[in-house]
ROROLUM-585395 format. One line per 2 residues: number of its first residue (from 1); their letters; for each residue x, y, z of N, C-alpha, C. Coordinates in steps of 0.2 Angstrom, whole numbers, m for minus. Example, Ala and Ser with C-alpha at 12.3 -4.5 7.8 and 13.67 -1.06 7.14 Angstrom:
residues 2
1) as) 66 m28 39 62 m22 39 66 m16 39 | 64 m11 35 68 m5 36 64 0 39
//
This chain:
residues 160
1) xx) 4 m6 0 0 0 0 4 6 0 | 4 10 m7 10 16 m8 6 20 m2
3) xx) 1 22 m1 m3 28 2 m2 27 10 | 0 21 13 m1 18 19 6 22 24
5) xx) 3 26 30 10 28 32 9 24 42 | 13 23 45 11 22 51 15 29 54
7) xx) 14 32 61 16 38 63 13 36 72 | 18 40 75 13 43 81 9 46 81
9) xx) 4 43 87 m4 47 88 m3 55 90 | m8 56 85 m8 66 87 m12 67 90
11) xx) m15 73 95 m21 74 96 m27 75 93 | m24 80 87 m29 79 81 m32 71 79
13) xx) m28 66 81 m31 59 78 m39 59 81 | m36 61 88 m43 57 92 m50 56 90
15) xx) m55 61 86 m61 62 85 m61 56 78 | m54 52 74 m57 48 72 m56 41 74
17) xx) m51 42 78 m50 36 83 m57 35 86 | m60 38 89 m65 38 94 m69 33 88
19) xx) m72 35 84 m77 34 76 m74 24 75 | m67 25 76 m67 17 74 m69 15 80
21) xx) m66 14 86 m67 10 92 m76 11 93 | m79 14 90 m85 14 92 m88 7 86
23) xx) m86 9 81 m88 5 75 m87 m2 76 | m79 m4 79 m76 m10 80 m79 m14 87
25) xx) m79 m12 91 m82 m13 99 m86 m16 100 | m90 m24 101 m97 m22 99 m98 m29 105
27) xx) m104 m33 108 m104 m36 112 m102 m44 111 | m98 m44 103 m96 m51 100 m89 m51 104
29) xx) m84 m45 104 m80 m45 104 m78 m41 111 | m78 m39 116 m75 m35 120 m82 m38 126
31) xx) m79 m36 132 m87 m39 137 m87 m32 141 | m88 m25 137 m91 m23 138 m92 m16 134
33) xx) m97 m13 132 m95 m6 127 m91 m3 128 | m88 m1 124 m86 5 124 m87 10 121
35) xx) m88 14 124 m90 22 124 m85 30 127 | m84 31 120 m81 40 122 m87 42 122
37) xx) m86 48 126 m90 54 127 m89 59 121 | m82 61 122 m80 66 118 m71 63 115
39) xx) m68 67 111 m61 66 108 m56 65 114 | m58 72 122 m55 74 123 m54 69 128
41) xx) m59 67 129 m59 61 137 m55 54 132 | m56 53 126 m52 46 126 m44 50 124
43) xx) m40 56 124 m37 59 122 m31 58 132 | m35 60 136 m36 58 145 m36 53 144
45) xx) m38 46 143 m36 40 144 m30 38 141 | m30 39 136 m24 34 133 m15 40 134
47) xx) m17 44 137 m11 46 139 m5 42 141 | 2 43 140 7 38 145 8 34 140
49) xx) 2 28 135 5 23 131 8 26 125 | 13 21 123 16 22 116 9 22 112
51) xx) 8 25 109 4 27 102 7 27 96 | 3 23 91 4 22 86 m3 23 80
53) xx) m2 26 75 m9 26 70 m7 23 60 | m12 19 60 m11 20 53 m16 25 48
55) xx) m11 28 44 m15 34 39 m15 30 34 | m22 29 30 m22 27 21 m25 33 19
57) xx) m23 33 16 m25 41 8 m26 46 13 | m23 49 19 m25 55 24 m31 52 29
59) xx) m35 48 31 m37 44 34 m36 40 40 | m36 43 45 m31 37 50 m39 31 50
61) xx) m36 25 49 m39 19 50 m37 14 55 | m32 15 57 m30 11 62 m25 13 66
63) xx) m24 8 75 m22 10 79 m19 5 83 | m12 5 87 m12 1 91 m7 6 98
65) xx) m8 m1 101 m7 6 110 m2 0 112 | 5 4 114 6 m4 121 9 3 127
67) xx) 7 m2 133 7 m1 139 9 m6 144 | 13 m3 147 17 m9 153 10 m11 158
69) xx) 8 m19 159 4 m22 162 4 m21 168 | 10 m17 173 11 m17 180 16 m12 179
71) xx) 20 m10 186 22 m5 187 28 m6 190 | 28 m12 190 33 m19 193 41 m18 186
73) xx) 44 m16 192 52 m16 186 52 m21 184 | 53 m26 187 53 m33 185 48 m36 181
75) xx) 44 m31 179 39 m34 174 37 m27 167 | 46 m23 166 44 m19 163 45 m21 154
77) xx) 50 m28 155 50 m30 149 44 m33 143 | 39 m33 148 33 m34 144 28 m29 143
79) xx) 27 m29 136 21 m23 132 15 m27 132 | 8 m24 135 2 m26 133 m1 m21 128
81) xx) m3 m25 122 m6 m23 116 m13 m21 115 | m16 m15 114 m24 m15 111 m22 m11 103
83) xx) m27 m14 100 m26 m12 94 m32 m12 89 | m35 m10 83 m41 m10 80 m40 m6 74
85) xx) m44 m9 69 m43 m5 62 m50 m5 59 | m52 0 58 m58 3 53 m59 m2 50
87) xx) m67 m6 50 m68 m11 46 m68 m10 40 | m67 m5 37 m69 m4 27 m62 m5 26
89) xx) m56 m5 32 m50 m5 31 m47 m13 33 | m50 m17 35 m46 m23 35 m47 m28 30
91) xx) m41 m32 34 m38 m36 27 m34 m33 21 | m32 m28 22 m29 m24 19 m21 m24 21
93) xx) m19 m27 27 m9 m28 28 m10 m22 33 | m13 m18 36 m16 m13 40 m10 m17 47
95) xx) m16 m19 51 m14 m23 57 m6 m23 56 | m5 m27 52 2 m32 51 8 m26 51
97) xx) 6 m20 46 10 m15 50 10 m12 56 | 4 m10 59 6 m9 64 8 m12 69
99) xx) 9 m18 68 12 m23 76 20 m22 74 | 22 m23 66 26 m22 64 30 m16 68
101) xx) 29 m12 67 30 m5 69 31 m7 78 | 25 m8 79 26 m8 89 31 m11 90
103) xx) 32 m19 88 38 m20 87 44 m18 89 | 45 m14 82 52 m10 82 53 m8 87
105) xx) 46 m1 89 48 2 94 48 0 101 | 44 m6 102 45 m9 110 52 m15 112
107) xx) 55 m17 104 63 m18 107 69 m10 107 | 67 m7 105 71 m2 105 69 1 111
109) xx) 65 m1 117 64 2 122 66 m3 128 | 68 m10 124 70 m14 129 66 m19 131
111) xx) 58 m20 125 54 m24 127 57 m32 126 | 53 m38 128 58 m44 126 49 m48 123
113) xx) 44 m44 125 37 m48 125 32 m43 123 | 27 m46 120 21 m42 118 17 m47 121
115) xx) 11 m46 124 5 m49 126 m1 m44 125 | m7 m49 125 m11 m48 122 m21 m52 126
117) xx) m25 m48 128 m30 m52 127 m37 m53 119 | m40 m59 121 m47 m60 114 m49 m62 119
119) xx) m56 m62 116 m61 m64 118 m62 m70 111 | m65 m78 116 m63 m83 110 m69 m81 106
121) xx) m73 m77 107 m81 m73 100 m78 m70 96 | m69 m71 95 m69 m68 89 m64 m71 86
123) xx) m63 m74 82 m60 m82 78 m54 m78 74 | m59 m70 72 m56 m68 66 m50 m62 68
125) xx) m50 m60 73 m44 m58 77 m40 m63 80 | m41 m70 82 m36 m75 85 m32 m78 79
127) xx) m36 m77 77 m31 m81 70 m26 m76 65 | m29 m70 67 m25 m65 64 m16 m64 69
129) xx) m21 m65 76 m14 m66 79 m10 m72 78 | m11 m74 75 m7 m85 76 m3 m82 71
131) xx) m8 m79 66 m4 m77 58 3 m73 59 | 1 m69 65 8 m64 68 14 m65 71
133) xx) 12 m74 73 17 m75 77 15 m75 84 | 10 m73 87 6 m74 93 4 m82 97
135) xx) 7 m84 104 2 m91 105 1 m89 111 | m8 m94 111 m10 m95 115 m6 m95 122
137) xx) m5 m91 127 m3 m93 134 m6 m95 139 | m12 m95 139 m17 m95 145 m24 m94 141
139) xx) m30 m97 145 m37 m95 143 m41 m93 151 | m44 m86 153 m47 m86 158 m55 m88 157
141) xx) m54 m96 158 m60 m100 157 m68 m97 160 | m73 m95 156 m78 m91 156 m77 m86 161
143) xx) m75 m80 159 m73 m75 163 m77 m69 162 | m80 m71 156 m86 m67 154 m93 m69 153
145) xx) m97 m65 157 m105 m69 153 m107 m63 149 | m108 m66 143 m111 m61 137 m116 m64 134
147) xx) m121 m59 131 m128 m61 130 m128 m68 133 | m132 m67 141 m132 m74 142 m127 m79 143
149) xx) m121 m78 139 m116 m85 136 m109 m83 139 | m106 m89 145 m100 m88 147 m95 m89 140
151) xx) m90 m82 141 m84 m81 136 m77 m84 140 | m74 m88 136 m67 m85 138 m64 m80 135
153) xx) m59 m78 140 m54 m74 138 m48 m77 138 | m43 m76 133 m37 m79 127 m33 m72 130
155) xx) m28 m76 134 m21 m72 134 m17 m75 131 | m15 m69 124 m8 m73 120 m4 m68 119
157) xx) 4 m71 117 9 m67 118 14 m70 111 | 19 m65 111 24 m65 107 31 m64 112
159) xx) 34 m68 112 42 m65 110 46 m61 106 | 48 m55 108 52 m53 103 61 m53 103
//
């Protein structure tokens, strides 16, 4: 993708960040909505993470975030991953760059691990992960009940 650039998150992103995570987010996949208010309040939460966004033709379509799981030195080697891209934009090598990239930037920080949660209602992000390189480490056996139906939750991880 010549028009594809990956960049740090601006503030001006946010208002279209907001637009995907509302798009993508939904009671298949996450166990619980998510909801911005405004630009400004998910601009306040995601402070402190590495930010990262993909732009196609001036468009940001996608995003991913890592953030230290604990606060624990001894547990600063490892990046936890959230990440999403515009549905009209997947399947397009989108994702695969941005991990690519965190990547980079989380060994050049001294990372040695990426982890990651799913939710198993979603086949089509686990499999995207396997394709990445990602394995299965743990399953939090029905940790979720959604519409009605115990979910698990899929913790996987990469070595970098």
């Amino acid at each position: 993708m010549a028009n594809l650039e990956i960049r740090p998150m601006l503030a001006r992103d946010y208002e279209e960040l907001v637009e995907i995570e509302h798009l993508i987010w939904n009671e298949t996949n996450t166990p619980a909505r998510i909801y911005w208010p405004s630009a400004e309040a998910y601009g306040r939460q995601k402070a402190g993470e590495l930010q990262w966004v993909a732009v196609l033709d001036g468009k940001v379509t996608g995003y991913i975030n890592a953030h230290h799981k604990t606060k624990l030195e001894t547990n600063r080697h490892v990046y936890e991953l959230d990440m999403g891209v515009h549905p009209s934009a997947q399947r397009r090598g989108i994702g695969r760059a941005l991990l690519k990239e965190i990547e980079r930037v989380v060994k050049e920080r001294g990372g040695r691990k990426l982890s990651l949660r799913v939710l198993e209602t979603n086949p089509g992000a686990i499999a995207f992960y396997k394709s990445c390189g990602f394995q299965e480490e743990g399953r939090l056996v029905k940790e979720f009940i959604i519409n009605g139906r115990p979910v698990d939750d899929i913790l996987m991880s990469k070595f970098l």
